[in-house]
C-alpha positions as CSV (number, residue, x, y, z in Angstrom):
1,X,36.6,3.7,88.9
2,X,39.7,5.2,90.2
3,X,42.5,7.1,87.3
4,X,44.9,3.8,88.1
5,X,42.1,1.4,87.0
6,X,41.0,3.8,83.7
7,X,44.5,4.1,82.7
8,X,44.8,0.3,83.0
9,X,41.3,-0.5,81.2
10,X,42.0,2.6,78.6
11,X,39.3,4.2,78.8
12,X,38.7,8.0,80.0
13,X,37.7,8.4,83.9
14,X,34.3,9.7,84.7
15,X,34.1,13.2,85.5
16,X,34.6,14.4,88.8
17,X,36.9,11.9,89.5
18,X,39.3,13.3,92.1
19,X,42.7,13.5,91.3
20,X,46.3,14.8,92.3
21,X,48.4,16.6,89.4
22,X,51.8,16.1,89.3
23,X,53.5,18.2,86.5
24,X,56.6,17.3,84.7
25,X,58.9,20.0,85.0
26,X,60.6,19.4,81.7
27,X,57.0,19.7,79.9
28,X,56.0,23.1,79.8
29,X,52.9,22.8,78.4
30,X,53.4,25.1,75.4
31,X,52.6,22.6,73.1
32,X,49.2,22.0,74.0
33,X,46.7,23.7,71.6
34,X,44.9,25.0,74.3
35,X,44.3,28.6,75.3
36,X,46.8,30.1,77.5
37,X,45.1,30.5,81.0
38,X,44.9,26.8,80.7
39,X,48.8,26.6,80.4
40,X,49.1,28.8,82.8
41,X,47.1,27.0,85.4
42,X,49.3,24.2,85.8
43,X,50.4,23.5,89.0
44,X,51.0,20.1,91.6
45,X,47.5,20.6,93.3
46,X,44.1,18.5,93.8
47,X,41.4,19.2,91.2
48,X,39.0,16.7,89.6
49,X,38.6,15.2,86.3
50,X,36.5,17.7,84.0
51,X,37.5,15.9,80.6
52,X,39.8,15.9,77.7
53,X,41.5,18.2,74.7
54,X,40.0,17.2,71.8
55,X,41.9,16.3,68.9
56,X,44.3,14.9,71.4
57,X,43.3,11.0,71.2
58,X,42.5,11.4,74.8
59,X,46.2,12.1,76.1
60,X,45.5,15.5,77.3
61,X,42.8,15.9,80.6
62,X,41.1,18.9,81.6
63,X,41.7,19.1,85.3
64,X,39.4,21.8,87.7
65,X,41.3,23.2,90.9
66,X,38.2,24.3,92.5
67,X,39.7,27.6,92.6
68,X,38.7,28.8,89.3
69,X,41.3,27.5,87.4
70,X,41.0,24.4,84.7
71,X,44.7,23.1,83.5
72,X,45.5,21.0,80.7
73,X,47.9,17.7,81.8
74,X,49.1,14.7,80.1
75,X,47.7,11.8,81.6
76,X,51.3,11.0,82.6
77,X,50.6,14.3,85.2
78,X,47.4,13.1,87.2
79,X,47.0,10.4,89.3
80,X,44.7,9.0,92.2
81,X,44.4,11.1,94.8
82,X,46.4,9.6,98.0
């Protein structure tokens, strides 16, 4: 199952799902209750699905880069990869 079709059926992907991040410039991330280096690693890249924030009703995904770095995204911010 692709991140279109999960979104669709509401339900979280499986992990390692590949995926594109596309942040929102206006959403900085600084409201995420996450640790910092997670804010920080933001960025429009490839990465895979590697879960979600709890306490965030599933709205928040852990994304790995591959390079070390794991963000935190809205869902709104990662889509299939093309």
């Amino acid at each position: 199952m692709n991140i279109d079709e999960a979104k669709r059926e509401e339900i979280l992907p499986e992990f390692g799902t590949p995926v594109r991040t596309d942040i929102d410039p206006l959403e900085s991330g600084h409201a995420f209750l996450v640790a910092s280096k997670h804010q920080k690693s933001r960025k429009n890249a490839e990465g895979t699905y590697a879960g979600y924030v709890a306490g965030c009703g599933g709205d928040v995904w852990w994304i790995d880069h591959g390079d070390g770095d794991v963000g935190a995204y809205l869902t709104t911010e990662v889509f299939d990869r093309e």
